[in-house]
C-alpha positions in Angstrom: 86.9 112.6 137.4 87.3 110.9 134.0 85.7 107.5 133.4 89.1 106.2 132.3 92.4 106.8 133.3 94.4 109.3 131.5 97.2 107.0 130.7 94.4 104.8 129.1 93.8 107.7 127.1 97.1 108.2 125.8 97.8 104.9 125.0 94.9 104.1 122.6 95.7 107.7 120.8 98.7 106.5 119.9 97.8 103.0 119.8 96.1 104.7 116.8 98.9 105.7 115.0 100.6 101.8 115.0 97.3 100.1 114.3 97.6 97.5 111.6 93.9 97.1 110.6 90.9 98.6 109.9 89.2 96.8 112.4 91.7 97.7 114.9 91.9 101.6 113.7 87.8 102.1 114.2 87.8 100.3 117.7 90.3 102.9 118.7 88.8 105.4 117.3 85.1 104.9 118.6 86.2 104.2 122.0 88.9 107.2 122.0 87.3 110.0 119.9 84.3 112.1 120.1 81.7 111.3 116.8 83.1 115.5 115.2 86.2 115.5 117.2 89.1 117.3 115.1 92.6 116.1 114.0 94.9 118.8 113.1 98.6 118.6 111.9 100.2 121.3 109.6 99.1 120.1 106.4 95.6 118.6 107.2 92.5 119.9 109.7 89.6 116.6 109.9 86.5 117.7 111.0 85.4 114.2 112.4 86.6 110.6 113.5 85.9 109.1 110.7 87.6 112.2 108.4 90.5 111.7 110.9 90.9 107.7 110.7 90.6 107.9 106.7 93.2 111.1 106.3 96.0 110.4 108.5 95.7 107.1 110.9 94.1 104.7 108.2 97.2 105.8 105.3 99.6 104.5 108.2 98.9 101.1 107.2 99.4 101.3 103.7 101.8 103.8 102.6 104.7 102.3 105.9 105.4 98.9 106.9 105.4 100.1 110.7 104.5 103.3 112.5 106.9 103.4 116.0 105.7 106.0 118.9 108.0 106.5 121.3 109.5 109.2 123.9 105.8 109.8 125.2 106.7 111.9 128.3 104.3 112.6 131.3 101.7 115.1 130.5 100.9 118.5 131.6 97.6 119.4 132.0 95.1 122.1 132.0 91.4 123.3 131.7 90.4 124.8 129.0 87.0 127.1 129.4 84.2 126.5 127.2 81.2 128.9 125.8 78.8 126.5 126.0 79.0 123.2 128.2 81.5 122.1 130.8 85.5 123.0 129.8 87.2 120.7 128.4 90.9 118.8 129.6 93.7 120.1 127.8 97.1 117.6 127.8 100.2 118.5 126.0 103.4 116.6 127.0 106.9 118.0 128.4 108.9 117.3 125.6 108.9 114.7 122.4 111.6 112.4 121.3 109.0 112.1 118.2 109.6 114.0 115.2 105.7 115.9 116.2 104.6 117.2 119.7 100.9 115.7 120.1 98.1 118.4 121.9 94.6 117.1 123.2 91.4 118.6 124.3 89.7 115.5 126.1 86.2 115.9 127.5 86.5 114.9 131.2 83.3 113.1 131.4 83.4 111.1 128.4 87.5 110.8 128.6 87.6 111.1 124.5 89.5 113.6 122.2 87.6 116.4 120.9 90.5 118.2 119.4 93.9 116.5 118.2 96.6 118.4 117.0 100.1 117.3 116.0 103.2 120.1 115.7 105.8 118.6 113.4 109.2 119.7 114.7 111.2 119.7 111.3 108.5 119.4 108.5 107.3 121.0 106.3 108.9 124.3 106.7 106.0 126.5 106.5 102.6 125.8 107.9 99.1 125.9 105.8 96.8 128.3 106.5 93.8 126.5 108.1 91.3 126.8 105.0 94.0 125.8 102.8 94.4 122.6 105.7 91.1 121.9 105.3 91.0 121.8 101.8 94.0 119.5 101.7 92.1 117.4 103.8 89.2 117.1 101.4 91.5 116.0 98.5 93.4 113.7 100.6 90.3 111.9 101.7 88.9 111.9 98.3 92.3 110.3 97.0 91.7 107.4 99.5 88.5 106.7 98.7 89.4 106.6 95.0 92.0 104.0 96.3 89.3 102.1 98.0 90.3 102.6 101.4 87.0 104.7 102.3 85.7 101.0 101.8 87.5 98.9 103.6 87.5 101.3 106.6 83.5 101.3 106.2 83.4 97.8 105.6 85.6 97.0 108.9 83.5 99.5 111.0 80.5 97.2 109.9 81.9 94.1 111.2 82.2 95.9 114.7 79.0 96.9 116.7 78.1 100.2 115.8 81.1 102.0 113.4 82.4 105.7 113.3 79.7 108.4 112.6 80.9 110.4 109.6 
């Protein structure tokens, strides 16, 4: 049994996506996503919350006036076996009226995302391979905090108890 429901779950994931400050994006993400949990989406591959707020949920806020999620459909779920340690909760929904289809690996006893990965249904046209992912990741996160929004996502996780291990 989870410590939180798994509609509580969902809804802070992809509260994630709409969040509208940095304060409001690191909350989320402490409370929702293990310290090295991934985010992976065709063009980028984070390898922890804090690479994940900074490449993809933290650019929401500044590059669109407002992020919508809707069509969230109930979840099937599975269990996913692990080597090492307990397996992990695996929830991938029926179908999408989103433009992506949203996979999660959730740890049952902590109830947060280790692994977050987004299928876009019309873009781009050809997925990365996952080192070439990765590196686009890098670059993307160095481009942000040349833009000073490694900073302000820093800065906000200061102001909050604790803040987002990198």
């Amino acid at each position: 049994m989870m410590p939180v429901s798994l509609d509580e779950v969902l809804a802070e994931v992809f509260l994630a996506y709409q969040a509208r400050s940095p304060e409001e994006l690191a909350a989320l993400m402490r409370r929702r996503y293990s310290p090295c949990a991934t985010f992976i989406d065709p063009t980028v591959h984070a390898k922890s919350r804090w690479e994940a707020a900074l490449a993809f949920f933290y650019p929401n806020q500044h590059l669109f006036s407002r992020v919508e999620v809707s069509g969230i459909s109930a979840p099937q779920l599975a269990m996913v076996p692990q080597r090492h340690g307990p397996p992990l909760l695996q929830i991938f929904p029926e179908h999408s009226c989103r433009e992506a289809t949203t996979t999660l690996l959730l740890d049952p006893r902590t109830g947060q995302v280790v692994q977050h990965e987004d299928y876009w249904q019309h873009h781009p046209p050809v997925r990365l391979p996952m080192a070439w992912r990765r590196l686009n990741c890098l670059c993307v996160t160095a481009v942000h905090r040349l833009l000073g929004w490694g900073r302000e996502l820093r800065e906000a996780e200061a102001r909050m108890e604790g803040g987002l291990e990198q």
